[in-house]
SEVEXRO-195522 format. One record per residue: residue number from 1; residue in three letters; x negated, z negated, y of N, C-alpha, C in turn. Coordinates in steps of 0.05 Angstrom, whole numbers, plus 5000, padded with zeros to 4 digits. Example, Ala and Ser with C-alpha at 12.3 -4.5 7.8 and 13.67 -1.06 7.14 Angstrom:
<sites>
+-----+------+------+------+------+------+------+------+------+------+------+
:  nr : rest :  npx :  npz :  npy : capx : capz : capy :  cpx :  cpz :  cpy :
+-----+------+------+------+------+------+------+------+------+------+------+
:   1 :  ala : 4736 : 4844 : 4886 : 4754 : 4844 : 4910 : 4736 : 4844 : 4934 :
:   2 :  ser : 4743 : 4858 : 4955 : 4727 : 4857 : 4979 : 4742 : 4843 : 5001 :
+-----+------+------+------+------+------+------+------+------+------+------+
</sites>
This chain:
<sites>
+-----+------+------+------+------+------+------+------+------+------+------+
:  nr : rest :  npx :  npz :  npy : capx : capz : capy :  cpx :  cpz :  cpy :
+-----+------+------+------+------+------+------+------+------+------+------+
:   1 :  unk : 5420 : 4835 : 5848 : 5411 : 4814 : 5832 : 5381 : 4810 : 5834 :
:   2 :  unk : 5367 : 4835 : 5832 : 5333 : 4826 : 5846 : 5320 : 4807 : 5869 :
:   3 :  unk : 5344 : 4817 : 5888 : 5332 : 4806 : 5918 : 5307 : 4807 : 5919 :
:   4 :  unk : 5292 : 4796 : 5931 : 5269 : 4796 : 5936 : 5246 : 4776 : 5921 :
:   5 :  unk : 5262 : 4782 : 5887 : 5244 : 4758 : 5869 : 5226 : 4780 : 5854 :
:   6 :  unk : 5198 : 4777 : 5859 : 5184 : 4802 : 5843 : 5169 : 4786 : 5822 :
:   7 :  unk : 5175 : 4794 : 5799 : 5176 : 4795 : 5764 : 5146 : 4787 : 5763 :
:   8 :  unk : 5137 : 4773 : 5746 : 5110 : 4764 : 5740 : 5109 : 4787 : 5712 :
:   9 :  unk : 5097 : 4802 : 5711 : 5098 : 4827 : 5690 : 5062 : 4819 : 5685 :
:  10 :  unk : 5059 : 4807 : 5692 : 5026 : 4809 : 5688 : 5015 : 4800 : 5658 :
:  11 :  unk : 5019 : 4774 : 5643 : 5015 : 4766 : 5621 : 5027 : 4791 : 5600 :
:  12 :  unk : 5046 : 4804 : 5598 : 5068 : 4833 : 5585 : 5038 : 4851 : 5586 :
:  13 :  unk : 5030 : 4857 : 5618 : 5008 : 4879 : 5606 : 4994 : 4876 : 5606 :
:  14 :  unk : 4978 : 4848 : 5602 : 4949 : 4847 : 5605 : 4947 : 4840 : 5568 :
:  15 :  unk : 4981 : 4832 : 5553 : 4976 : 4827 : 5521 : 4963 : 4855 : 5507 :
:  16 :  unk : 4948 : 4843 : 5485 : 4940 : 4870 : 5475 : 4962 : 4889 : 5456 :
:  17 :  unk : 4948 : 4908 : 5453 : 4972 : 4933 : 5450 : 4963 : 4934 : 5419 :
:  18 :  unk : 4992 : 4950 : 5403 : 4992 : 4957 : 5382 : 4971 : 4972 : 5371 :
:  19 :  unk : 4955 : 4970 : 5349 : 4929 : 4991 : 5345 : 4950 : 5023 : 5322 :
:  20 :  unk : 4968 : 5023 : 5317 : 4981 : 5038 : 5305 : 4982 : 5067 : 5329 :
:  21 :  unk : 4991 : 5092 : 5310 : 4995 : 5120 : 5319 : 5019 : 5127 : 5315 :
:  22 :  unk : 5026 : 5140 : 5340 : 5057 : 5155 : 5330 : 5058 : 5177 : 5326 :
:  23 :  unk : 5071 : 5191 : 5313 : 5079 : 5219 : 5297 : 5062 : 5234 : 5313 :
:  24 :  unk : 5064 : 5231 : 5348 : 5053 : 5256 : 5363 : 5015 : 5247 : 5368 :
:  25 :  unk : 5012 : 5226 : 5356 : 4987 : 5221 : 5351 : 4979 : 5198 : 5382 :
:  26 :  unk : 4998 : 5198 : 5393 : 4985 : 5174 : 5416 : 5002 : 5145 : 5413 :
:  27 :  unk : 4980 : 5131 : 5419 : 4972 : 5100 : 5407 : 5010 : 5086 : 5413 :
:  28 :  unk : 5021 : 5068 : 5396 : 5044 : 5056 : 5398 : 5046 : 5042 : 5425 :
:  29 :  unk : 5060 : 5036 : 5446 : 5052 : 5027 : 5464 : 5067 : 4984 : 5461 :
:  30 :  unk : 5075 : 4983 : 5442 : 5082 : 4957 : 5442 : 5062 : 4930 : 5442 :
:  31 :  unk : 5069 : 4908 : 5447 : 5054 : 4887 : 5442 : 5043 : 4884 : 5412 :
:  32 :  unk : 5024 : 4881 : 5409 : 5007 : 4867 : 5382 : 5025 : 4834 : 5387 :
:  33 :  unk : 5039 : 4828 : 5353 : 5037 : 4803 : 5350 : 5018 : 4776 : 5356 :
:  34 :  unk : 5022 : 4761 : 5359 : 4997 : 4739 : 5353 : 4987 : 4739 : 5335 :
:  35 :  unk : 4953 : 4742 : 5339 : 4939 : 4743 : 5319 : 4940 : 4760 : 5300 :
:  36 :  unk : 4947 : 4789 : 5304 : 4955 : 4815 : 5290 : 4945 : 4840 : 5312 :
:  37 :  unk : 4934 : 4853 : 5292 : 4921 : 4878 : 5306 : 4952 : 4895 : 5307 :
:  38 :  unk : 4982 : 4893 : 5298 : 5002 : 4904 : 5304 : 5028 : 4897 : 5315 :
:  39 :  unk : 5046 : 4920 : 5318 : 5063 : 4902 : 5338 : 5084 : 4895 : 5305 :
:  40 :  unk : 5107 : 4884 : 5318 : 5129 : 4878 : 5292 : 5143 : 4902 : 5282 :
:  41 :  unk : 5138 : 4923 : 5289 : 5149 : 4945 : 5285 : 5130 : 4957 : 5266 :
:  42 :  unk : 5104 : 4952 : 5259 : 5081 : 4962 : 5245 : 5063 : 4948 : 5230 :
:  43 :  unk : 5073 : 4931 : 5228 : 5074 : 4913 : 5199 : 5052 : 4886 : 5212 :
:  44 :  unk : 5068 : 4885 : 5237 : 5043 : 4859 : 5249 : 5068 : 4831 : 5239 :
:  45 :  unk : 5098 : 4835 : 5239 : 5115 : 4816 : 5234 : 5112 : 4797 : 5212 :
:  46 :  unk : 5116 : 4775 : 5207 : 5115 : 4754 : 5182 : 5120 : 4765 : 5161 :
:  47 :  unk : 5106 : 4764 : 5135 : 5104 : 4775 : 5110 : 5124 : 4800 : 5112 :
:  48 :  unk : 5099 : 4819 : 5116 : 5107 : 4844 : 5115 : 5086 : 4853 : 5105 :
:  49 :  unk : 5079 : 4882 : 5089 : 5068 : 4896 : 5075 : 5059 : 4882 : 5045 :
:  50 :  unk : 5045 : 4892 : 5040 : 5039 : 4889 : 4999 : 5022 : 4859 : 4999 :
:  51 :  unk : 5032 : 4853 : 4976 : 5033 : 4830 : 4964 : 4997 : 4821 : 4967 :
:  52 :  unk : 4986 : 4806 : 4963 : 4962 : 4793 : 4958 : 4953 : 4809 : 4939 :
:  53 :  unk : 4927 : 4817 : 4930 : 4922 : 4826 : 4905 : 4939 : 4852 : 4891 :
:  54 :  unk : 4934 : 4860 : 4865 : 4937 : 4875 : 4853 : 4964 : 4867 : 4840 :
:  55 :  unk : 4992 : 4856 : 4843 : 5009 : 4849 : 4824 : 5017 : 4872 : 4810 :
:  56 :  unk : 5025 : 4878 : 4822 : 5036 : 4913 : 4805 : 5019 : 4923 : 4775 :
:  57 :  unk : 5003 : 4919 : 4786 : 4982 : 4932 : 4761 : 4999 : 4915 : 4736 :
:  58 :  unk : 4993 : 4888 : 4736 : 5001 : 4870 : 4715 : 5025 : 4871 : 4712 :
:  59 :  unk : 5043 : 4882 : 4712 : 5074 : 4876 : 4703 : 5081 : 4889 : 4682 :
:  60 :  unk : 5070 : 4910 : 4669 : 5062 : 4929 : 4649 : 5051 : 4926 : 4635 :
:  61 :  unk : 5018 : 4915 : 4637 : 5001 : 4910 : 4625 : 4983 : 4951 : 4612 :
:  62 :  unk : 5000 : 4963 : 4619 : 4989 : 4992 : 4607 : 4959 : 4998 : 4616 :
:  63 :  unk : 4947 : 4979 : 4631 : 4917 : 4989 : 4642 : 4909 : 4970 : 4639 :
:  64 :  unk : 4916 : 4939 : 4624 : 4888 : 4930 : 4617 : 4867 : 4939 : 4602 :
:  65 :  unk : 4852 : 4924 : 4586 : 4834 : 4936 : 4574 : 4848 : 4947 : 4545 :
:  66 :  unk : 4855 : 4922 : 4541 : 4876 : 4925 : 4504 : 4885 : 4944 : 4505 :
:  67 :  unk : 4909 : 4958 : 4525 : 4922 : 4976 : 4533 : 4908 : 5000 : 4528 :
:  68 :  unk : 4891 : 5003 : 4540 : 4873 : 5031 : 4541 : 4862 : 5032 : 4523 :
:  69 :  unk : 4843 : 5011 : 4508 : 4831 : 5010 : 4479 : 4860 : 5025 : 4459 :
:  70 :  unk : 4883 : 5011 : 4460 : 4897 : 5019 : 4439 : 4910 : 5054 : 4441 :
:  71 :  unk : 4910 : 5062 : 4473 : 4916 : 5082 : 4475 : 4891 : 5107 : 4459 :
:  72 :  unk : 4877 : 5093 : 4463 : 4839 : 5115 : 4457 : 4842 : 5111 : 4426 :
:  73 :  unk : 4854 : 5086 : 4406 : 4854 : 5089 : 4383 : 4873 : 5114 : 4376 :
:  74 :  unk : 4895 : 5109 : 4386 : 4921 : 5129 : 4371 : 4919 : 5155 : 4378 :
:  75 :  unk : 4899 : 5163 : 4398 : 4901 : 5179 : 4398 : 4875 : 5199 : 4392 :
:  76 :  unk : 4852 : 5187 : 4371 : 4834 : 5186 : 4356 : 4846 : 5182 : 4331 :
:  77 :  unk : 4869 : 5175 : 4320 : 4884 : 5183 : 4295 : 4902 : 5199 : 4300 :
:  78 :  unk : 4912 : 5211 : 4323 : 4924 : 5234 : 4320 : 4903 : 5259 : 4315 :
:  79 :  unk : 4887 : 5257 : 4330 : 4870 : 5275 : 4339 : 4865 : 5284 : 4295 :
:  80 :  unk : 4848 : 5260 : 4290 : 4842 : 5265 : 4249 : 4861 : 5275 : 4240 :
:  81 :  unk : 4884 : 5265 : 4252 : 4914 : 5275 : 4235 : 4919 : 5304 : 4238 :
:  82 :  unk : 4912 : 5312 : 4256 : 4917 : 5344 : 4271 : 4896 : 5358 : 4249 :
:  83 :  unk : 4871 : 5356 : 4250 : 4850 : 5361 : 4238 : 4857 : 5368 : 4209 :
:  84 :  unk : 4867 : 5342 : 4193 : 4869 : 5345 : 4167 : 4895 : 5362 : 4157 :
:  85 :  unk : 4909 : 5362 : 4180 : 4931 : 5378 : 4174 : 4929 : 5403 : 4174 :
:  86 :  unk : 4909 : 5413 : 4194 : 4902 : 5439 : 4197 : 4881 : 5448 : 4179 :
:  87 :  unk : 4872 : 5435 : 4153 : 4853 : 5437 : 4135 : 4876 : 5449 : 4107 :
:  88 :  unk : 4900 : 5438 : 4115 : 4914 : 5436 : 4088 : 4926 : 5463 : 4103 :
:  89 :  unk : 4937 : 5461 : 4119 : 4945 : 5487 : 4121 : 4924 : 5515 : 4113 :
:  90 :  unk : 4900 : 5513 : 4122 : 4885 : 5533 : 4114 : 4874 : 5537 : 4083 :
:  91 :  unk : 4879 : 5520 : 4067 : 4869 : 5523 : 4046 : 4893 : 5531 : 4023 :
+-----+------+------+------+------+------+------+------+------+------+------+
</sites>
């Protein structure tokens, strides 16, 4: 089936290469996507890896500011509550 048709392989290696490492520490040898420093295997493919921004944080709300303010209150009235309790006990 070859005969004597020899393969234009030139554009294949002259594309740039994946900038990713493999386990044994030498460079991925695949094509980099368009306009991606990776190949599709390493997160150069269409919406792949983490979201824009910080969403995660906000789904909770436990580390806004309110959040942490109310955590530093309650536990500045535990803290008195411990105190006063251990006053009654000693006396």
């Amino acid at each position: 089936m070859t005969g004597d048709h020899t393969r234009n392989t030139v554009p294949m290696r002259a594309s740039p290469r994946c900038g990713a490492r493999t386990r044994d520490g030498d460079a991925c040898r695949a094509p980099a996507t368009h306009g991606k420093a990776r190949c599709r295997m390493h997160g150069g493919a269409l919406r792949t890896g983490a979201p824009r921004g910080n969403r995660n944080a906000r789904t909770h709300g436990a580390f806004t500011p309110d959040g942490i303010a109310e955590r530093q209150a309650i536990q500045a009235l535990l803290d008195e509550t411990r105190k006063l309790l251990a006053e009654i006990k000693s006396s």
